[in-house]
C-alpha positions as CSV (number, residue, x, y, z in Angstrom):
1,X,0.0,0.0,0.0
2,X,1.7,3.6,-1.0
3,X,0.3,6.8,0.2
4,X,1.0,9.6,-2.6
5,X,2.0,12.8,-0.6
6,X,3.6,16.1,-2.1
7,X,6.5,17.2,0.1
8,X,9.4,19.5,-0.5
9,X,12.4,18.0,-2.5
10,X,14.3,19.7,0.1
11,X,13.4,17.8,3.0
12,X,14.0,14.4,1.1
13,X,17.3,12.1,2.2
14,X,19.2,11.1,-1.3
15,X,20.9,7.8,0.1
16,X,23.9,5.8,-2.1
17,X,22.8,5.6,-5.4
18,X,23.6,3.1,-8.0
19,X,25.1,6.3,-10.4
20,X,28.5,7.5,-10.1
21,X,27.5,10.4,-12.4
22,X,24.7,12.2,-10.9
23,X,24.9,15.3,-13.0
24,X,21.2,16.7,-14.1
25,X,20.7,17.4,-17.4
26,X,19.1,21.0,-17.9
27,X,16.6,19.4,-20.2
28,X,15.3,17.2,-17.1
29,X,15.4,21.1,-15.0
30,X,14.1,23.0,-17.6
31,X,11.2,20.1,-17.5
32,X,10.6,20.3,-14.0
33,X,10.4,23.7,-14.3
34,X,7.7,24.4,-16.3
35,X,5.6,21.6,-15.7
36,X,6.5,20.0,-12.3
37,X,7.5,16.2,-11.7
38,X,5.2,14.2,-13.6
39,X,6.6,10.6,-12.5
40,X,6.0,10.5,-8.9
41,X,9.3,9.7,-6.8
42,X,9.4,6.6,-4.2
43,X,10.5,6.5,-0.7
44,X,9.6,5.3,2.4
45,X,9.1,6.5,5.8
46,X,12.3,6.4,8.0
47,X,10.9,7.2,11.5
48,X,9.3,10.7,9.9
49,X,12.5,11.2,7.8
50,X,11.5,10.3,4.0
51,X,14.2,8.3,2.0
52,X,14.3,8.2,-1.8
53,X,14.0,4.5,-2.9
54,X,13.9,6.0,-7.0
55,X,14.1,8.9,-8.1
56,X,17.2,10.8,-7.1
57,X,17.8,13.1,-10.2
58,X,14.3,14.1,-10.0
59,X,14.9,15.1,-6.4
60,X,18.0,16.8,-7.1
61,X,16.3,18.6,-10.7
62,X,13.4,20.0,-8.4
63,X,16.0,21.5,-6.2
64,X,17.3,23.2,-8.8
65,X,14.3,24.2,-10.2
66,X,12.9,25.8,-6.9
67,X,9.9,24.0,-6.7
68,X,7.6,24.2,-3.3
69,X,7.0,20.1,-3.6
70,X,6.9,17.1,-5.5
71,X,4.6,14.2,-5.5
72,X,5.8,11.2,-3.3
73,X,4.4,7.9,-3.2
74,X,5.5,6.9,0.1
75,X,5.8,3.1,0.8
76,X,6.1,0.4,3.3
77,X,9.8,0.1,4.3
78,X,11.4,-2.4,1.7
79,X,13.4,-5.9,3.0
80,X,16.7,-5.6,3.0
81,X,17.1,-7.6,-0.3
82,X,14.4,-5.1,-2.3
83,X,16.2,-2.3,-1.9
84,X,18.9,-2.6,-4.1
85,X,17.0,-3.9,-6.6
86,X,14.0,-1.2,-6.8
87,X,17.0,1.4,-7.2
88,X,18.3,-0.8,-10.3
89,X,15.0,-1.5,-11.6
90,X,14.3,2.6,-11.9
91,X,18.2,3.3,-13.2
92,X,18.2,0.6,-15.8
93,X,15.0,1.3,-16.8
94,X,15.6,4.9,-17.4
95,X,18.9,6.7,-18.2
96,X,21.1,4.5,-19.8
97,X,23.8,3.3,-16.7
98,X,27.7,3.6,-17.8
99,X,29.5,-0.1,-17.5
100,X,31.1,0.8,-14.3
101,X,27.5,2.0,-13.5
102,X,25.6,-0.8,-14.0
103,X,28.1,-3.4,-13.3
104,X,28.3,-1.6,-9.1
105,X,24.2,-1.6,-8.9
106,X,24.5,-5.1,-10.1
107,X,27.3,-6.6,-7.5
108,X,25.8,-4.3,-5.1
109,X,22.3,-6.4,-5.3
110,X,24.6,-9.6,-5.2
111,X,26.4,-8.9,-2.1
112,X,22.6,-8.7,-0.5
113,X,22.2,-12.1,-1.4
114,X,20.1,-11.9,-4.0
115,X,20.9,-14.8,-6.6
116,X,21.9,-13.6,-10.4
117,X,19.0,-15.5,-12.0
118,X,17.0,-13.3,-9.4
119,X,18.3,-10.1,-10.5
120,X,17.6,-11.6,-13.9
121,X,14.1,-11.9,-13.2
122,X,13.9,-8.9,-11.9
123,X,15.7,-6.3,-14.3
124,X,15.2,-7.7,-17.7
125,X,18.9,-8.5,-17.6
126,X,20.2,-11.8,-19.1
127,X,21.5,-14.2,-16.4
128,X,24.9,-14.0,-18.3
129,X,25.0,-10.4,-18.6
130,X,24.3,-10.3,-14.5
131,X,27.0,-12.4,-14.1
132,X,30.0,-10.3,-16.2
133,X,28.8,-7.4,-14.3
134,X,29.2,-8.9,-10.8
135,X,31.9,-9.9,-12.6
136,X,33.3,-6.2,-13.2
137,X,32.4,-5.1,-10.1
138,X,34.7,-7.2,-8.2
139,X,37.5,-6.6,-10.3
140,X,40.6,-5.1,-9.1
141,X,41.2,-3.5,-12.5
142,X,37.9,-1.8,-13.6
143,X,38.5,1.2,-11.5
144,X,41.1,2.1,-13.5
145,X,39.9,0.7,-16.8
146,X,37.3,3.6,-15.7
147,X,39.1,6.3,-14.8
148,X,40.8,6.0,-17.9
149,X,38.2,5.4,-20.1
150,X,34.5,6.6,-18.3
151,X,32.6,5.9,-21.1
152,X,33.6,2.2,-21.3
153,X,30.8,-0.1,-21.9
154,X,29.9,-3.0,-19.3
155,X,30.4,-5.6,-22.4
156,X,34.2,-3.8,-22.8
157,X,34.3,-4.0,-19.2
158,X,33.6,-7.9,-19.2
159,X,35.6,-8.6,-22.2
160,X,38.6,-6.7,-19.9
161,X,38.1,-8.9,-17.0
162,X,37.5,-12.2,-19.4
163,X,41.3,-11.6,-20.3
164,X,43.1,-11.1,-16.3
165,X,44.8,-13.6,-15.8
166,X,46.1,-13.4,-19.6
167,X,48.3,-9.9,-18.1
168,X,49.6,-9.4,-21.7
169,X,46.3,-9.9,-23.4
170,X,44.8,-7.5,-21.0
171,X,47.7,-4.9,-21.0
172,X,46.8,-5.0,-24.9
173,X,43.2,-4.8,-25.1
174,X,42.9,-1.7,-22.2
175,X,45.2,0.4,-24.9
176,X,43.1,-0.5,-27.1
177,X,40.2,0.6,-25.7
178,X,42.0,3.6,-24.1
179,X,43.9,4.8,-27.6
180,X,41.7,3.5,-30.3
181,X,38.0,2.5,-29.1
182,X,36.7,1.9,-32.3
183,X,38.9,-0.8,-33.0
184,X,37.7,-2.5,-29.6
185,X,35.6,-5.1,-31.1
186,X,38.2,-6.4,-33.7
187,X,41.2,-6.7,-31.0
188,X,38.6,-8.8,-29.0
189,X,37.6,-11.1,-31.9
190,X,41.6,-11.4,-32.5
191,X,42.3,-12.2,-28.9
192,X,39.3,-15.0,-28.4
193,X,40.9,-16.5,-31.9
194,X,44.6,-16.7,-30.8
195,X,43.0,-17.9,-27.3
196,X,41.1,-20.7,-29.0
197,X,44.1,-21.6,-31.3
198,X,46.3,-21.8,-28.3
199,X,43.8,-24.3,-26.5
200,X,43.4,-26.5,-29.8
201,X,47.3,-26.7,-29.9
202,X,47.6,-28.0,-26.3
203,X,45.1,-30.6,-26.3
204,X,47.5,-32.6,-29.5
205,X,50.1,-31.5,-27.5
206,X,49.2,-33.3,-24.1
207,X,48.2,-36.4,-26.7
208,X,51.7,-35.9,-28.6
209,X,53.5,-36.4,-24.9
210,X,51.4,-39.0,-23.4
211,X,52.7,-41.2,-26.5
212,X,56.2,-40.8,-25.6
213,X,57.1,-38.1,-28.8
214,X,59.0,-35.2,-28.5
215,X,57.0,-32.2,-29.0
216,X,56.2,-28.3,-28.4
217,X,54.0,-25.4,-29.2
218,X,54.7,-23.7,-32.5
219,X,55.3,-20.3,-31.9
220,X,55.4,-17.9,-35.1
221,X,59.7,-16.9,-33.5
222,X,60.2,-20.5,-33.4
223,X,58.5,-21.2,-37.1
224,X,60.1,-17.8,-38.6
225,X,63.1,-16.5,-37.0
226,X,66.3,-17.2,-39.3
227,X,68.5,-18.2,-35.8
228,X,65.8,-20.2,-34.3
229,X,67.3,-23.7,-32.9
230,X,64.9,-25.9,-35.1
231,X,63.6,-26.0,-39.1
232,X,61.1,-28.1,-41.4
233,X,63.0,-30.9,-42.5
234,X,61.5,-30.1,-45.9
235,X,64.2,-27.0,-46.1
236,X,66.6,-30.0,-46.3
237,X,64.9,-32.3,-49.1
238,X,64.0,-35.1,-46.3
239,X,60.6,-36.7,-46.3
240,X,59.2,-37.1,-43.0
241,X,59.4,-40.6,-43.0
242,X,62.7,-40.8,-43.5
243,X,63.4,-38.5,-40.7
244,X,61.2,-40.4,-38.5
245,X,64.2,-42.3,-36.3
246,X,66.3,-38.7,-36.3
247,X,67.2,-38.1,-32.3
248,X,66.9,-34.5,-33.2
249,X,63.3,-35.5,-34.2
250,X,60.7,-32.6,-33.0
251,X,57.1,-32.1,-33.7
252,X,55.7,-28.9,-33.5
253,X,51.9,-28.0,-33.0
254,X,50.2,-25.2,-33.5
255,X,46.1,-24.7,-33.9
256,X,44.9,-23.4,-37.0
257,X,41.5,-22.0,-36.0
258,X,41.9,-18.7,-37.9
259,X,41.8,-20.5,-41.5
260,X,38.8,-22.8,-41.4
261,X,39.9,-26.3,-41.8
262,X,38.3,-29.1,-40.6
263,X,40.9,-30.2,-38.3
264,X,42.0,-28.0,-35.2
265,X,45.4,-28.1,-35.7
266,X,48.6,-28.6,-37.7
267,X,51.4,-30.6,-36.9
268,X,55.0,-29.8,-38.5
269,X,58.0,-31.8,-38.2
270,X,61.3,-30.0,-37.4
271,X,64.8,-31.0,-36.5
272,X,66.8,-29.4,-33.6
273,X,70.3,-29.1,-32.5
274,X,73.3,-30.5,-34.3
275,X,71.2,-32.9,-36.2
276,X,70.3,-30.4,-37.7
277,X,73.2,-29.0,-39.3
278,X,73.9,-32.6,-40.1
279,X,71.3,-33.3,-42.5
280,X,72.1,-29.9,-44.0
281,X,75.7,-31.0,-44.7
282,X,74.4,-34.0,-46.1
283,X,71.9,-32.3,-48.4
284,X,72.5,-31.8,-52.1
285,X,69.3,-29.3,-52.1
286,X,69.7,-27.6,-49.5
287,X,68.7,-23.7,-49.9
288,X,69.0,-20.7,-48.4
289,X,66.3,-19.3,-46.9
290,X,64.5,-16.3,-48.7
291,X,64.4,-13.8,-46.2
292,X,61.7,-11.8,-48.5
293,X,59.7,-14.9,-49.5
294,X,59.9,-15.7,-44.9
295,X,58.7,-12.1,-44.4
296,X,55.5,-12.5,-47.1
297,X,54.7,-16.3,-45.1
298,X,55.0,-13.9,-42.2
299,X,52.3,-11.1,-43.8
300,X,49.8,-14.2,-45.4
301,X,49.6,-15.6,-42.0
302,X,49.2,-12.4,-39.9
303,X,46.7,-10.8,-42.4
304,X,44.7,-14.5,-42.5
305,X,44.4,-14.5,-38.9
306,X,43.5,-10.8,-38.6
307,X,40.9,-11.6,-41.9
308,X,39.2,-14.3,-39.8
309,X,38.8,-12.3,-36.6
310,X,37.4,-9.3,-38.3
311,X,34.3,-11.2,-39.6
312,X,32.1,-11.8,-36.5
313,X,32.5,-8.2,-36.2
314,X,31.4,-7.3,-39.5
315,X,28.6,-10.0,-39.2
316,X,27.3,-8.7,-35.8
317,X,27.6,-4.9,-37.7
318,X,25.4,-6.5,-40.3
319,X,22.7,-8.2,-38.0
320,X,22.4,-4.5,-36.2
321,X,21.9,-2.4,-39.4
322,X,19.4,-5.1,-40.8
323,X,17.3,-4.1,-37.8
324,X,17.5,-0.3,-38.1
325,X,13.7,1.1,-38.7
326,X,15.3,3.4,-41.0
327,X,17.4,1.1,-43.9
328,X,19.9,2.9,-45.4
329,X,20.0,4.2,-49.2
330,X,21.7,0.8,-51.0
331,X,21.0,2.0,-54.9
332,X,24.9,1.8,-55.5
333,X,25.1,-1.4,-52.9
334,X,22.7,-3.3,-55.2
335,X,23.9,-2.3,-58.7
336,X,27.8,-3.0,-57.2
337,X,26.3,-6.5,-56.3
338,X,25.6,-7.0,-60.1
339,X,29.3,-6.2,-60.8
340,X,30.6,-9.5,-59.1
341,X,31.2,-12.7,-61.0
342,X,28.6,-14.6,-60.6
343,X,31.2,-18.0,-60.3
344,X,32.3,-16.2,-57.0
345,X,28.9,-15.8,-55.3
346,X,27.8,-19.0,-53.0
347,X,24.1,-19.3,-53.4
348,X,23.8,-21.5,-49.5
349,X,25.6,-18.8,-48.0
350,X,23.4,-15.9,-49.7
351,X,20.2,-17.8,-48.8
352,X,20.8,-18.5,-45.3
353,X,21.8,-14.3,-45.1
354,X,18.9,-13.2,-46.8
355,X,16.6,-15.8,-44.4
356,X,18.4,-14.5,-41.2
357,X,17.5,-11.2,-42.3
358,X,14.4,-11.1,-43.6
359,X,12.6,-14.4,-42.8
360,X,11.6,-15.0,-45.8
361,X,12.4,-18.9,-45.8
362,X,15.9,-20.8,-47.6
363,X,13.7,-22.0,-50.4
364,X,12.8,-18.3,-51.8
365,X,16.2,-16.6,-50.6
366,X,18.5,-17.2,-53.8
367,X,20.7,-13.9,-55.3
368,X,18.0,-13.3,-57.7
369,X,14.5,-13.2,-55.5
370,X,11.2,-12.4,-57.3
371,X,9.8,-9.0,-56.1
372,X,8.3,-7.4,-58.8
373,X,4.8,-8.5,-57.7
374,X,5.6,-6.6,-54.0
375,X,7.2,-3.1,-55.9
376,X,3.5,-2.3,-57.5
377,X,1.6,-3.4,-54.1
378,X,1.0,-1.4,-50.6
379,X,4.0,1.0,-49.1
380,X,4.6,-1.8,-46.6
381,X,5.1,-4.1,-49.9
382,X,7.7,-1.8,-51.2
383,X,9.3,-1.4,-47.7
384,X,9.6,-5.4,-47.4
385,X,10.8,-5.7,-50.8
386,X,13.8,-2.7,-50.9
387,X,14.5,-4.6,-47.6
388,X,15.1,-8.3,-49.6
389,X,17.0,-6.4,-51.9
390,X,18.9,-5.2,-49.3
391,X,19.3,-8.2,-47.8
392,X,20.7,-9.9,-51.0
393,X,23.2,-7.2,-52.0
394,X,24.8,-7.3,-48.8
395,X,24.4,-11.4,-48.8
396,X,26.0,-11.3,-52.1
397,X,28.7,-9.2,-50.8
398,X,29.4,-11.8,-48.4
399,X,29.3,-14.9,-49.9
400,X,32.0,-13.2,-52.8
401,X,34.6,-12.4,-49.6
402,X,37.1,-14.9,-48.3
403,X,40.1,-15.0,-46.1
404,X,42.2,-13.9,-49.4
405,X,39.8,-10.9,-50.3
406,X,42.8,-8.4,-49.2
407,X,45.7,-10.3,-51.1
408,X,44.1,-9.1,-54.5
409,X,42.5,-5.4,-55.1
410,X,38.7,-6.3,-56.0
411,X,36.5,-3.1,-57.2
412,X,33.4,-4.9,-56.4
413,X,35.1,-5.3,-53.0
414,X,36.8,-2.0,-52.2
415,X,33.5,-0.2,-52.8
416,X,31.6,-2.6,-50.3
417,X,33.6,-1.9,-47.7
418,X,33.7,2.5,-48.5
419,X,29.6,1.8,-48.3
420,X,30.3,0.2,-45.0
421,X,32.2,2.5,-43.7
422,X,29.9,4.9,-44.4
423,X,27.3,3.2,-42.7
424,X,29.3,3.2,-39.7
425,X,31.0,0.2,-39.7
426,X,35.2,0.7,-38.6
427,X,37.1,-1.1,-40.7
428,X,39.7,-3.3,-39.2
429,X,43.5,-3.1,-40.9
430,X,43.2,-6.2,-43.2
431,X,39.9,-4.4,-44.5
432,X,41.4,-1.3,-45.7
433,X,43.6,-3.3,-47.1
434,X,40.4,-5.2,-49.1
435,X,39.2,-1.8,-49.9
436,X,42.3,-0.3,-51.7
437,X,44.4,1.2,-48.7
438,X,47.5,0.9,-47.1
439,X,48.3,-1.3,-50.1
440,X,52.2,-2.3,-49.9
């Protein structure tokens, strides 16, 4: 039961508050002002002293405004485990919260003892989403994460803390984000892929050594650097079987997750130490190495790898804008689609796009889709239809790009990405590379 009561601001008590940033905007004053509070605040009676429950910058605006009173709905007082969660429930409802914001409200209700799939219930929140923020909040490095970078988003935040105990991982990612935010997302993708290579690798690895082999991670120093200690026997025109029985016999794993193959790894086998130089002496084809042709391995690999982690960013770019009420103009998007070759384009991939985007079912969602019928019918016809063409530009797009799209200058290619761009999409490196900059 709440009793509505109009009672000076002034006389209100304004206790902790989920928001580090309790600045009013003059909007909000300029509001009050002229036409009073209009959304009752809640507090509840304190022996006679009234404390705000929701509502603070309300409180605070009325202040500022000068007005006599405001309407109160005065309630029961709260159990200890509602009150931090009626002051969430208002902030995250309202003004969007900063990530160091809404991570604090969001510990704050945990250290109550309220249970995340609680605060789930309660806020709207994903369970996983309560639990990165709890997650922030008890993190020894957010606070200066956020004194560095205030606006940092709670999903930076969590991707931050995701990578702790990886120091140099995290040392790279909080530049990132604290010199170049925009590129934020890609570093991330990059880090989860090396991350998810590394683990591949070490799971052969542990097999490699239970059977009694010699073996180690491949590390790109080990695999390219002229004075490493090991090299592919290949360099020395000996077939792997017939180095099988070499003491100086080493295997070398490294995961492979940035380039798509079936299995999770690749093995190569390399000879160490004095054996080494051995079968080099003993070889009639035995070559220098090309530094120039070791320095382009070094660019194919680093520029694959940085390919691969840029498209779940592109792809989650392309979900959002697919969802915009307002579609964007794509007249020079849909005739640049007709300027790819056609034996490039992979109709599976262009279907499932255009079905993700539009729903309009596989069987129908091929690069050429029927829609004169729609363009003479209702405005919501024509809407639904310059959305499907849409759709299959930007799926035809797609389906044309691989992991090699920035080895070769495509026109078809380099304007995609400029329309991208210009959409508001940040290109990563290996993409202006795709699109005709930085070219070496």
């Amino acid at each position: 039961m709440s009793d509505l009561q109009h009672v000076n601001p002034a006389t209100l008590t304004l206790d902790g508050n989920i928001r580090t940033n309790t600045a009013i905007d003059q909007g909000l004053i300029d509001s009050i002002t002229h036409l009073g509070v209009l959304q009752p605040i809640t507090a509840w009676n304190d022996n006679g002293q009234l404390r705000v429950i929701s509502g603070q910058r309300r409180t605070l605006a009325a202040i500022k405004a000068g007005r006599d009173t405001v309407p109160v709905y005065v309630v029961p007082q709260p159990e200890e485990l509602e009150l931090p969660l009626m002051g969430l429930v208002e902030n995250t409802h309202r003004k969007a919260l900063d990530g160091a914001e809404e991570a604090a409200g969001l510990l704050q209700a945990s250290l109550f003892g309220v249970r995340a799939d609680q605060i789930a219930t309660v806020t709207g929140l994903t369970e996983e989403r309560v639990k990165a923020a709890i997650a922030v909040g008890r993190s020894t490095t957010t606070p200066t994460i956020v004194e560095a970078v205030p606006t940092a988003t709670l999903d930076q935040l969590a991707a931050l803390v995701e990578f702790e105990a990886d120091h140099e991982t995290h040392a790279d990612l909080a530049a990132c984000l604290t010199r170049q935010p925009q590129m934020f997302d890609h570093h991330l993708s990059r880090a989860r892929k090396d991350r998810a290579e590394v683990e591949a690798a070490e799971v052969v690895l542990g097999r490699l050594l239970a059977e009694g082999l010699r073996a180690e991670l491949l590390t790109d120093q080990v695999l390219w650097d002229d004075k490493s200690p090991v090299r592919s026997v290949n360099g020395f025109g000996l077939a792997p079987k017939t180095h099988k029985k070499c003491p100086g016999r080493l295997i070398l794993v490294k995961g492979r997750t940035y380039y798509g193959e079936d299995e999770p790894t690749v093995e190569e086998i390399e000879c160490c130490d004095q054996w080494r130089e051995l079968h080099k002496a003993n070889s009639t084809s035995a070559e220098e190495v090309d530094e120039k042709a070791l320095e382009e391995r070094r660019k194919v690999r680093a520029n694959n790898a940085a390919w691969v982690a840029a498209e779940p960013v592109r792809a989650e770019f392309l979900d959002e804008l697919m969802t915009r009420a307002k579609l964007p103009e794509a007249r020079v998007l849909i005739a640049n689609a007709l300027l790819i070759d056609y034996g490039r384009l992979n109709g599976h991939k262009v279907a499932n796009l255009v079905d993700k985007w539009t729903g309009l079912g596989a069987a129908r969602s091929y690069p050429v889709v029927p829609l004169s019928g729609w363009a003479k019918g209702t405005p919501g016809q024509i809407k639904k239809a310059e959305k499907v063409a849409l759709a299959v530009a930007l799926a035809a797009h797609e389906s044309a790009l691989s992991k090699d799209s920035w080895r070769y200058l495509d026109g078809a290619n380099a304007r995609y990405f400029d329309w991208l761009e210009a959409q508001g999409y940040v290109l990563s490196d290996v993409e202006k590379i795709a699109a005709g900059r930085d070219r070496a």
